[in-house]
N, C-alpha and C positions, 0 to 999 in steps of 0.2 A: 306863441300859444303852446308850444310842445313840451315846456317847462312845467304849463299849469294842468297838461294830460298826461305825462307819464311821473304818477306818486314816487315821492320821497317815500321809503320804508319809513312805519311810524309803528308806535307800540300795537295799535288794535289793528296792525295787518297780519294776517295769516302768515307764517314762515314757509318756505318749502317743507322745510320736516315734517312739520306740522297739517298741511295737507296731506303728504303721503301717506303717515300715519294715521291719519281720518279716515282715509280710504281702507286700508288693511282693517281697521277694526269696526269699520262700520256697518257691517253688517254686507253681504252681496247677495240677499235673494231680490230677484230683478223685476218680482210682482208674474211671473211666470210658475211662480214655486221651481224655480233652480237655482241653487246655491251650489259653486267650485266644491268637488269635494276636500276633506283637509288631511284624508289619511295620503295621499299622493297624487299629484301634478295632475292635471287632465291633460291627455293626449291632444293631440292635431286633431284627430277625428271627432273626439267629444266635443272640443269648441266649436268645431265648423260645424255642427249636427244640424244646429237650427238653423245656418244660413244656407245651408247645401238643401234645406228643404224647402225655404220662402222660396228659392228663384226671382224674388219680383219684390221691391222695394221702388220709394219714390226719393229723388235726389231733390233740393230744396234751396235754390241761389235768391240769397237774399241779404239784403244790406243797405246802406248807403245811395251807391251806384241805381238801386228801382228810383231813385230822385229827379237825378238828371230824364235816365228814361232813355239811353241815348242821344242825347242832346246838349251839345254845350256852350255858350253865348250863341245861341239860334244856329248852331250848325249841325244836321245831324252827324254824328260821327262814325265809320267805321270800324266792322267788328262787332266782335260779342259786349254786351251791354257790361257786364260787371270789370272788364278794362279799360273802362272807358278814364280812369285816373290816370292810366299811362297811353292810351292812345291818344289824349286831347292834351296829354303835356300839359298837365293840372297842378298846380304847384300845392305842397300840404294845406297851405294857409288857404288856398282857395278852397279846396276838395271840404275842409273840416266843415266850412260854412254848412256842406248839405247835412249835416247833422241837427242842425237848426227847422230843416224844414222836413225831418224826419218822423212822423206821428203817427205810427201805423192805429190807428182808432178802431180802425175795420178789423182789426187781430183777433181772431178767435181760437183757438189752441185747439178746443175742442170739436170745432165746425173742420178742424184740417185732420185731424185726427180718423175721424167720423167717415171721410172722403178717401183716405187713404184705405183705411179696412173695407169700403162697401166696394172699393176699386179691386179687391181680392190683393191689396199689397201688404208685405207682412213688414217692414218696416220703412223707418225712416233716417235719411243720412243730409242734415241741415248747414248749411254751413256759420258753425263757431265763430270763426274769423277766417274770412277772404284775403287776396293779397292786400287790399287796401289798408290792412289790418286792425280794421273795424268791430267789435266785440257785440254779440248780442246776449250776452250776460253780463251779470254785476262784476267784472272782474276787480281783484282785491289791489294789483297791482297795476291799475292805469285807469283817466278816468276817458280813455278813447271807449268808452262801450256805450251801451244802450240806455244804463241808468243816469250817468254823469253828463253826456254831451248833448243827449236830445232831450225833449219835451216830453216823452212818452213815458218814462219812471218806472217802465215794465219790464221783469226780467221775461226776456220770450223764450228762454230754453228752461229754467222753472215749469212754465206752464205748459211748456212740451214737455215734460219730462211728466209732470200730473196727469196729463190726457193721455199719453201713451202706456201709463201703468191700467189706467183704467181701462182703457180699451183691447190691452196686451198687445201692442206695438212697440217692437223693438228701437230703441231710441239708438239713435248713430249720429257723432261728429264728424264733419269734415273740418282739416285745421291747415292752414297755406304755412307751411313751414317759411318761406318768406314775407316779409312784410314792408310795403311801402313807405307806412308811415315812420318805422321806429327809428332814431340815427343810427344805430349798432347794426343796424341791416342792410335794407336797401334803400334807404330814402337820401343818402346823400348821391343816391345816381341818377338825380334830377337831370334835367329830362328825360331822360332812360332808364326808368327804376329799373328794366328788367334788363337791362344790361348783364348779359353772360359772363364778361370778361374780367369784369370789374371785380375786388374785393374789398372788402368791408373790415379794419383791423380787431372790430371792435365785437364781429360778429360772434364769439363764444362768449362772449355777458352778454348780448342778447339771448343766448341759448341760454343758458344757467340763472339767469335771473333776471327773465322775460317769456320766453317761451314754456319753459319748464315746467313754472310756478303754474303759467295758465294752464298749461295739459293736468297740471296735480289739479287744481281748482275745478275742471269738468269731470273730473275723474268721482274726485271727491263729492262733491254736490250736485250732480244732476245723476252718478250713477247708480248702479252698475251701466257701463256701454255696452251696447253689441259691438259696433264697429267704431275705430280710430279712422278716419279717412284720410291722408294727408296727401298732399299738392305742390307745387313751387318749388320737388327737390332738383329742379333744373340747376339751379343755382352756384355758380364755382365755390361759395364759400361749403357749402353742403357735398358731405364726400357716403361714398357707401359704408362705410367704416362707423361714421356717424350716426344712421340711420340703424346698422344692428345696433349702436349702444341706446338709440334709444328706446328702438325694439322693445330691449332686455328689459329696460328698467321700466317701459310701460307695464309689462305683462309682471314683474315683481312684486307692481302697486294693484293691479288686474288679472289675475294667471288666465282666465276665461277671454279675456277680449280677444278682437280679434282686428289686426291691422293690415292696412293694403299694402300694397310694395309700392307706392311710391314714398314711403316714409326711406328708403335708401333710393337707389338710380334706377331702379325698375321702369322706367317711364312707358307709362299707356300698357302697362304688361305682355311684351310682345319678344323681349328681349330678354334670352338667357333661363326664362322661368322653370324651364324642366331643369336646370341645377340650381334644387331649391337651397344648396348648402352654402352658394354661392351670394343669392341674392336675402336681403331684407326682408320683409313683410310672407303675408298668408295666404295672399290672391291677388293675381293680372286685373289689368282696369284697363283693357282696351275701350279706346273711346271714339266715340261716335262711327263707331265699326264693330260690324258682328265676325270676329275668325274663318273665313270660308269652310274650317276641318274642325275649331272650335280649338279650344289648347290641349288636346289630352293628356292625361297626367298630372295634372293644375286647372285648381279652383282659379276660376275668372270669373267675373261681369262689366259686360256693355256698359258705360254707360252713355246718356244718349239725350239730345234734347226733342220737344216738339214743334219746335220752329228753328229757327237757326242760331238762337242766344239763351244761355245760360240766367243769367241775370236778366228784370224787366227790361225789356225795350219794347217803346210802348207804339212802335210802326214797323215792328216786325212779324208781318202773320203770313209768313211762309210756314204755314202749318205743315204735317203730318195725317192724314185721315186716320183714322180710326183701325180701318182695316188694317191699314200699314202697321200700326204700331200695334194690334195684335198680333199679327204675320210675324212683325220680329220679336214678340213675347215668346213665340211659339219655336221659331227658329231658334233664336237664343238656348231655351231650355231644350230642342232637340240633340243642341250641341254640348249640352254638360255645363252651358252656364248659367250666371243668373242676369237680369236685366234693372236695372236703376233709372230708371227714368225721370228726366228731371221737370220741374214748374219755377218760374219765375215771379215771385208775389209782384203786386204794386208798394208804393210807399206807403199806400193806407191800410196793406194787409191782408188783401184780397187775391188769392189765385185768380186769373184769369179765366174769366168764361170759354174762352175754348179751350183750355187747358183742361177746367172742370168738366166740360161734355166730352171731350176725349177720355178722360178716367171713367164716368159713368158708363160711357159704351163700351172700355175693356172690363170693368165692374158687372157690366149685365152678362158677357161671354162667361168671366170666373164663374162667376154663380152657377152655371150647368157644367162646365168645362174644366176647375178647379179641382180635381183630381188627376186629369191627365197632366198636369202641372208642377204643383207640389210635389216633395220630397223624389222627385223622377230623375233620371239618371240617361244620360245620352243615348240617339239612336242606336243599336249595337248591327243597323242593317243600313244599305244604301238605298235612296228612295231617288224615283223623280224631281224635275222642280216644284210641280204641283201636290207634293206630298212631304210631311217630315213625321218625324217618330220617335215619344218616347216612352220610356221602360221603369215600370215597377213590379218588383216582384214577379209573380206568374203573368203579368201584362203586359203587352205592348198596345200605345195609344197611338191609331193612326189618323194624325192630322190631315185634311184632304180639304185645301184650298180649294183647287177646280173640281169639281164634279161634275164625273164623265155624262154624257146622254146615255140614260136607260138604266145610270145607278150600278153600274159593274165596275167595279174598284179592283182593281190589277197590280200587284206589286209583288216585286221578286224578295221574299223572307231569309233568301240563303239557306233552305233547308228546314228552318222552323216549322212545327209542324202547329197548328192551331185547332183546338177544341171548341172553340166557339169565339162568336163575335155577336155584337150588339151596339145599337149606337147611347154613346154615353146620355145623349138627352133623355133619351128610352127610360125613363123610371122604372118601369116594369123588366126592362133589360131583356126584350125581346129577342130571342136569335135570329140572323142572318144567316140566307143559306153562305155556305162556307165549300170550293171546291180546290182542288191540288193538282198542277198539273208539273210534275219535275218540284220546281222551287219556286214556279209562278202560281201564287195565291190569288184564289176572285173571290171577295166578297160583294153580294147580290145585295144592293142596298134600295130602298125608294127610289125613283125617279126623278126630283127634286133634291136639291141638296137642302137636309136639315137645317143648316147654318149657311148664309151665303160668303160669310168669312171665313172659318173654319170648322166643318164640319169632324165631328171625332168617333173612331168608330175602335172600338175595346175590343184585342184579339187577344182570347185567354189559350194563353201555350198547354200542350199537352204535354202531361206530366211526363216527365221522365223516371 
């Protein structure tokens, strides 16, 4: 079957060149009204502008693997759901089958869109192709994608790329630099596709005319991107070396995007990243862990699931409540970074209901609280457990979990002197009385905590 999935180049395929150069002249304003300027380069700072403001995006595993569901010949299998090609030692020829029973009908581009911005998330990071190397666009050079091997004849990153202009959600790939399926890669390391040790000889024509081709094809036709997301550079044939070159040559074809560090060795971004000169990419991807100190000095985000697997699995509901996973929106952005939270569609297309009612109820907190949020910049004071804090401009946002009996809010500012406070629900922006004792600040707040999640109380520094 792998003969009749990965095309023979033919006249009406797209060349590499030929995609790149689509991309350079096609125009990049991204339905934001921002277009790269062209008298000189944008900085690190300018491309990072609007990510360093969202804080909060949704991550999106989806593919194949929601089929199975966890499950394969009646065994559930462990682990996270979208490995389940290499946990159940699924050989291609089996695995391809669930392409067969792939029809997501229930797909709405625009119903996921619509959830993500009411959730207060400002973008979106989907995943392209998984390790199973599964495509969910029309790719020009293999017919392993969405159009050719399933039923469903729908490009689903098209119609995310249409719902997110209109909505102005930033669109983001995630892309598994290894691949299961392709023989240049990893699939001749059956049983063990992800065999560490193993090399593959064949593995730069997979880069060069495989991989490549499909990064130019996203590039080109679903963008401008926010973000490059990439995955799987565990891999021995994958060297740091390889990852600045590819760096380079994304951003030549994109000067504005913006790529994470695991496109070189960066793994989980925890490792080496304050020598940015050293490593690949633009921002740490610690995962499923918030940095106890956060990374200072380097752009990061969490990212993180709501129950224990990435990909559908359809009997796993070790959720996350609610609370919890604002607590860590809020921690997160106290610490300077951002938060990716991830959803696992069904085969039919459907986010999951508790997935949904956990976005709605971080969506209802945004809605009052979304300024202490956005464009904010790490605590610059040490707080309790019961407290975090973040800083914009003349403001600091004090997040207050527990609230004390009798509404006296006590925390040591380091000397900051504070001109008034108000709780941000307050539309009228009532002051709180406000007293100083040394460096121990009390704000006299209600009796009742405003929010029983996180309450936020706005203390406007005095001017210097």
């Amino acid at each position: 079957m792998i003969d009749r999935l990965l095309r023979q180049p033919t006249v009406k395929h797209i060349t590499l060149a030929a995609l790149v150069m689509a991309c350079l002249v096609g125009g990049c304003d991204d339905g934001f009204g921002f277009a790269p300027r062209e008298d000189k380069p944008l900085t690190k700072d300018e491309r990072m502008e609007w990510w360093r403001d969202a804080r909060f995006g949704l991550f999106i595993h989806w593919g194949l693997y929601a089929v199975p569901a966890g499950t394969y010949k009646g065994e559930r299998i462990d682990g996270i759901g979208e490995w389940i090609m290499h946990r159940a030692k699924i050989p291609v020829s089996e695995y391809e089958k669930f392409a067969d029973a792939f029809n997501p009908i229930g797909f709405n581009a625009d119903e996921w869109v619509r959830l993500v911005k009411d959730a207060g998330m400002k973008y979106i990071v989907i995943t392209s192709k998984h390790h199973d190397g599964f495509c969910l666009w029309d790719s020009q050079v293999t017919k392993w994608d969405i159009m050719d091997a399933t039923p469903f004849k729908r490009d689903i990153l098209a119609e995310l790329a249409g719902a997110c202009k209109k909505h102005k959600i930033k669109l983001c790939f995630y892309h598994s630099i290894m691949d299961w399926h392709h023989p240049d890669a990893q699939r001749p390391f059956y049983p063990n596709y992800n065999d560490t040790k193993r090399s593959n000889p064949n593995f730069e024509r997979y880069v060069e005319t495989y991989m490549k081709p499909q990064l130019a094809e996203l590039l080109a036709n679903y963008g401008p991107l926010g973000v490059l997301w990439f995955d799987g550079e565990w891999i021995k044939d994958w060297t740091e070396p390889q990852g600045k070159a590819l760096y380079a040559w994304l951003r030549e074809i994109q000067p504005d995007l913006i790529i994470n560090n695991r496109v070189g060795k960066g793994r989980k971004g925890m490792e080496g990243l304050s020598k940015s000169d050293e490593y690949a990419g633009d921002f740490g991807t610690p995962e499923q862990q918030i940095p106890a100190t956060g990374l200072p000095g380097v752009d990061w985000e969490t990212c993180m699931t709501m129950n224990d697997t990435w990909g559908f699995k359809a009997y796993d509901d070790n959720w996350k409540s609610s609370e919890d996973l604002i607590r860590k929106l809020v921690d997160i952005a106290s610490k300077g970074g951002n938060f990716l939270l991830n959803v696992g569609p069904t085969p039919e297309g459907l986010i999951p209901q508790p997935s949904i009612r956990r976005l709605k109820d971080i969506g209802a907190w945004m809605a009052v609280n979304r300024e202490s949020i956005y464009g904010t910049t790490a605590s610059p004071v040490s707080l309790p457990e019961w407290a975090r804090c973040t800083a914009k401009g003349d403001k600091l946002y004090l997040h207050v979990f527990d609230w004390p009996k009798g509404g006296k809010i006590k925390v040591d500012l380091g000397g900051v002197s504070v001109a008034k406070a108000y709780l941000l629900a307050d539309k009228k922006k009532k002051a709180l009385p406000v007293t100083s004792d040394g460096d121990l600040v009390t704000v006299s707040g209600p009796n009742a905590a405003p929010d029983a999640i996180a309450s936020v109380i706005v203390l406007v520094k005095e001017k210097q």
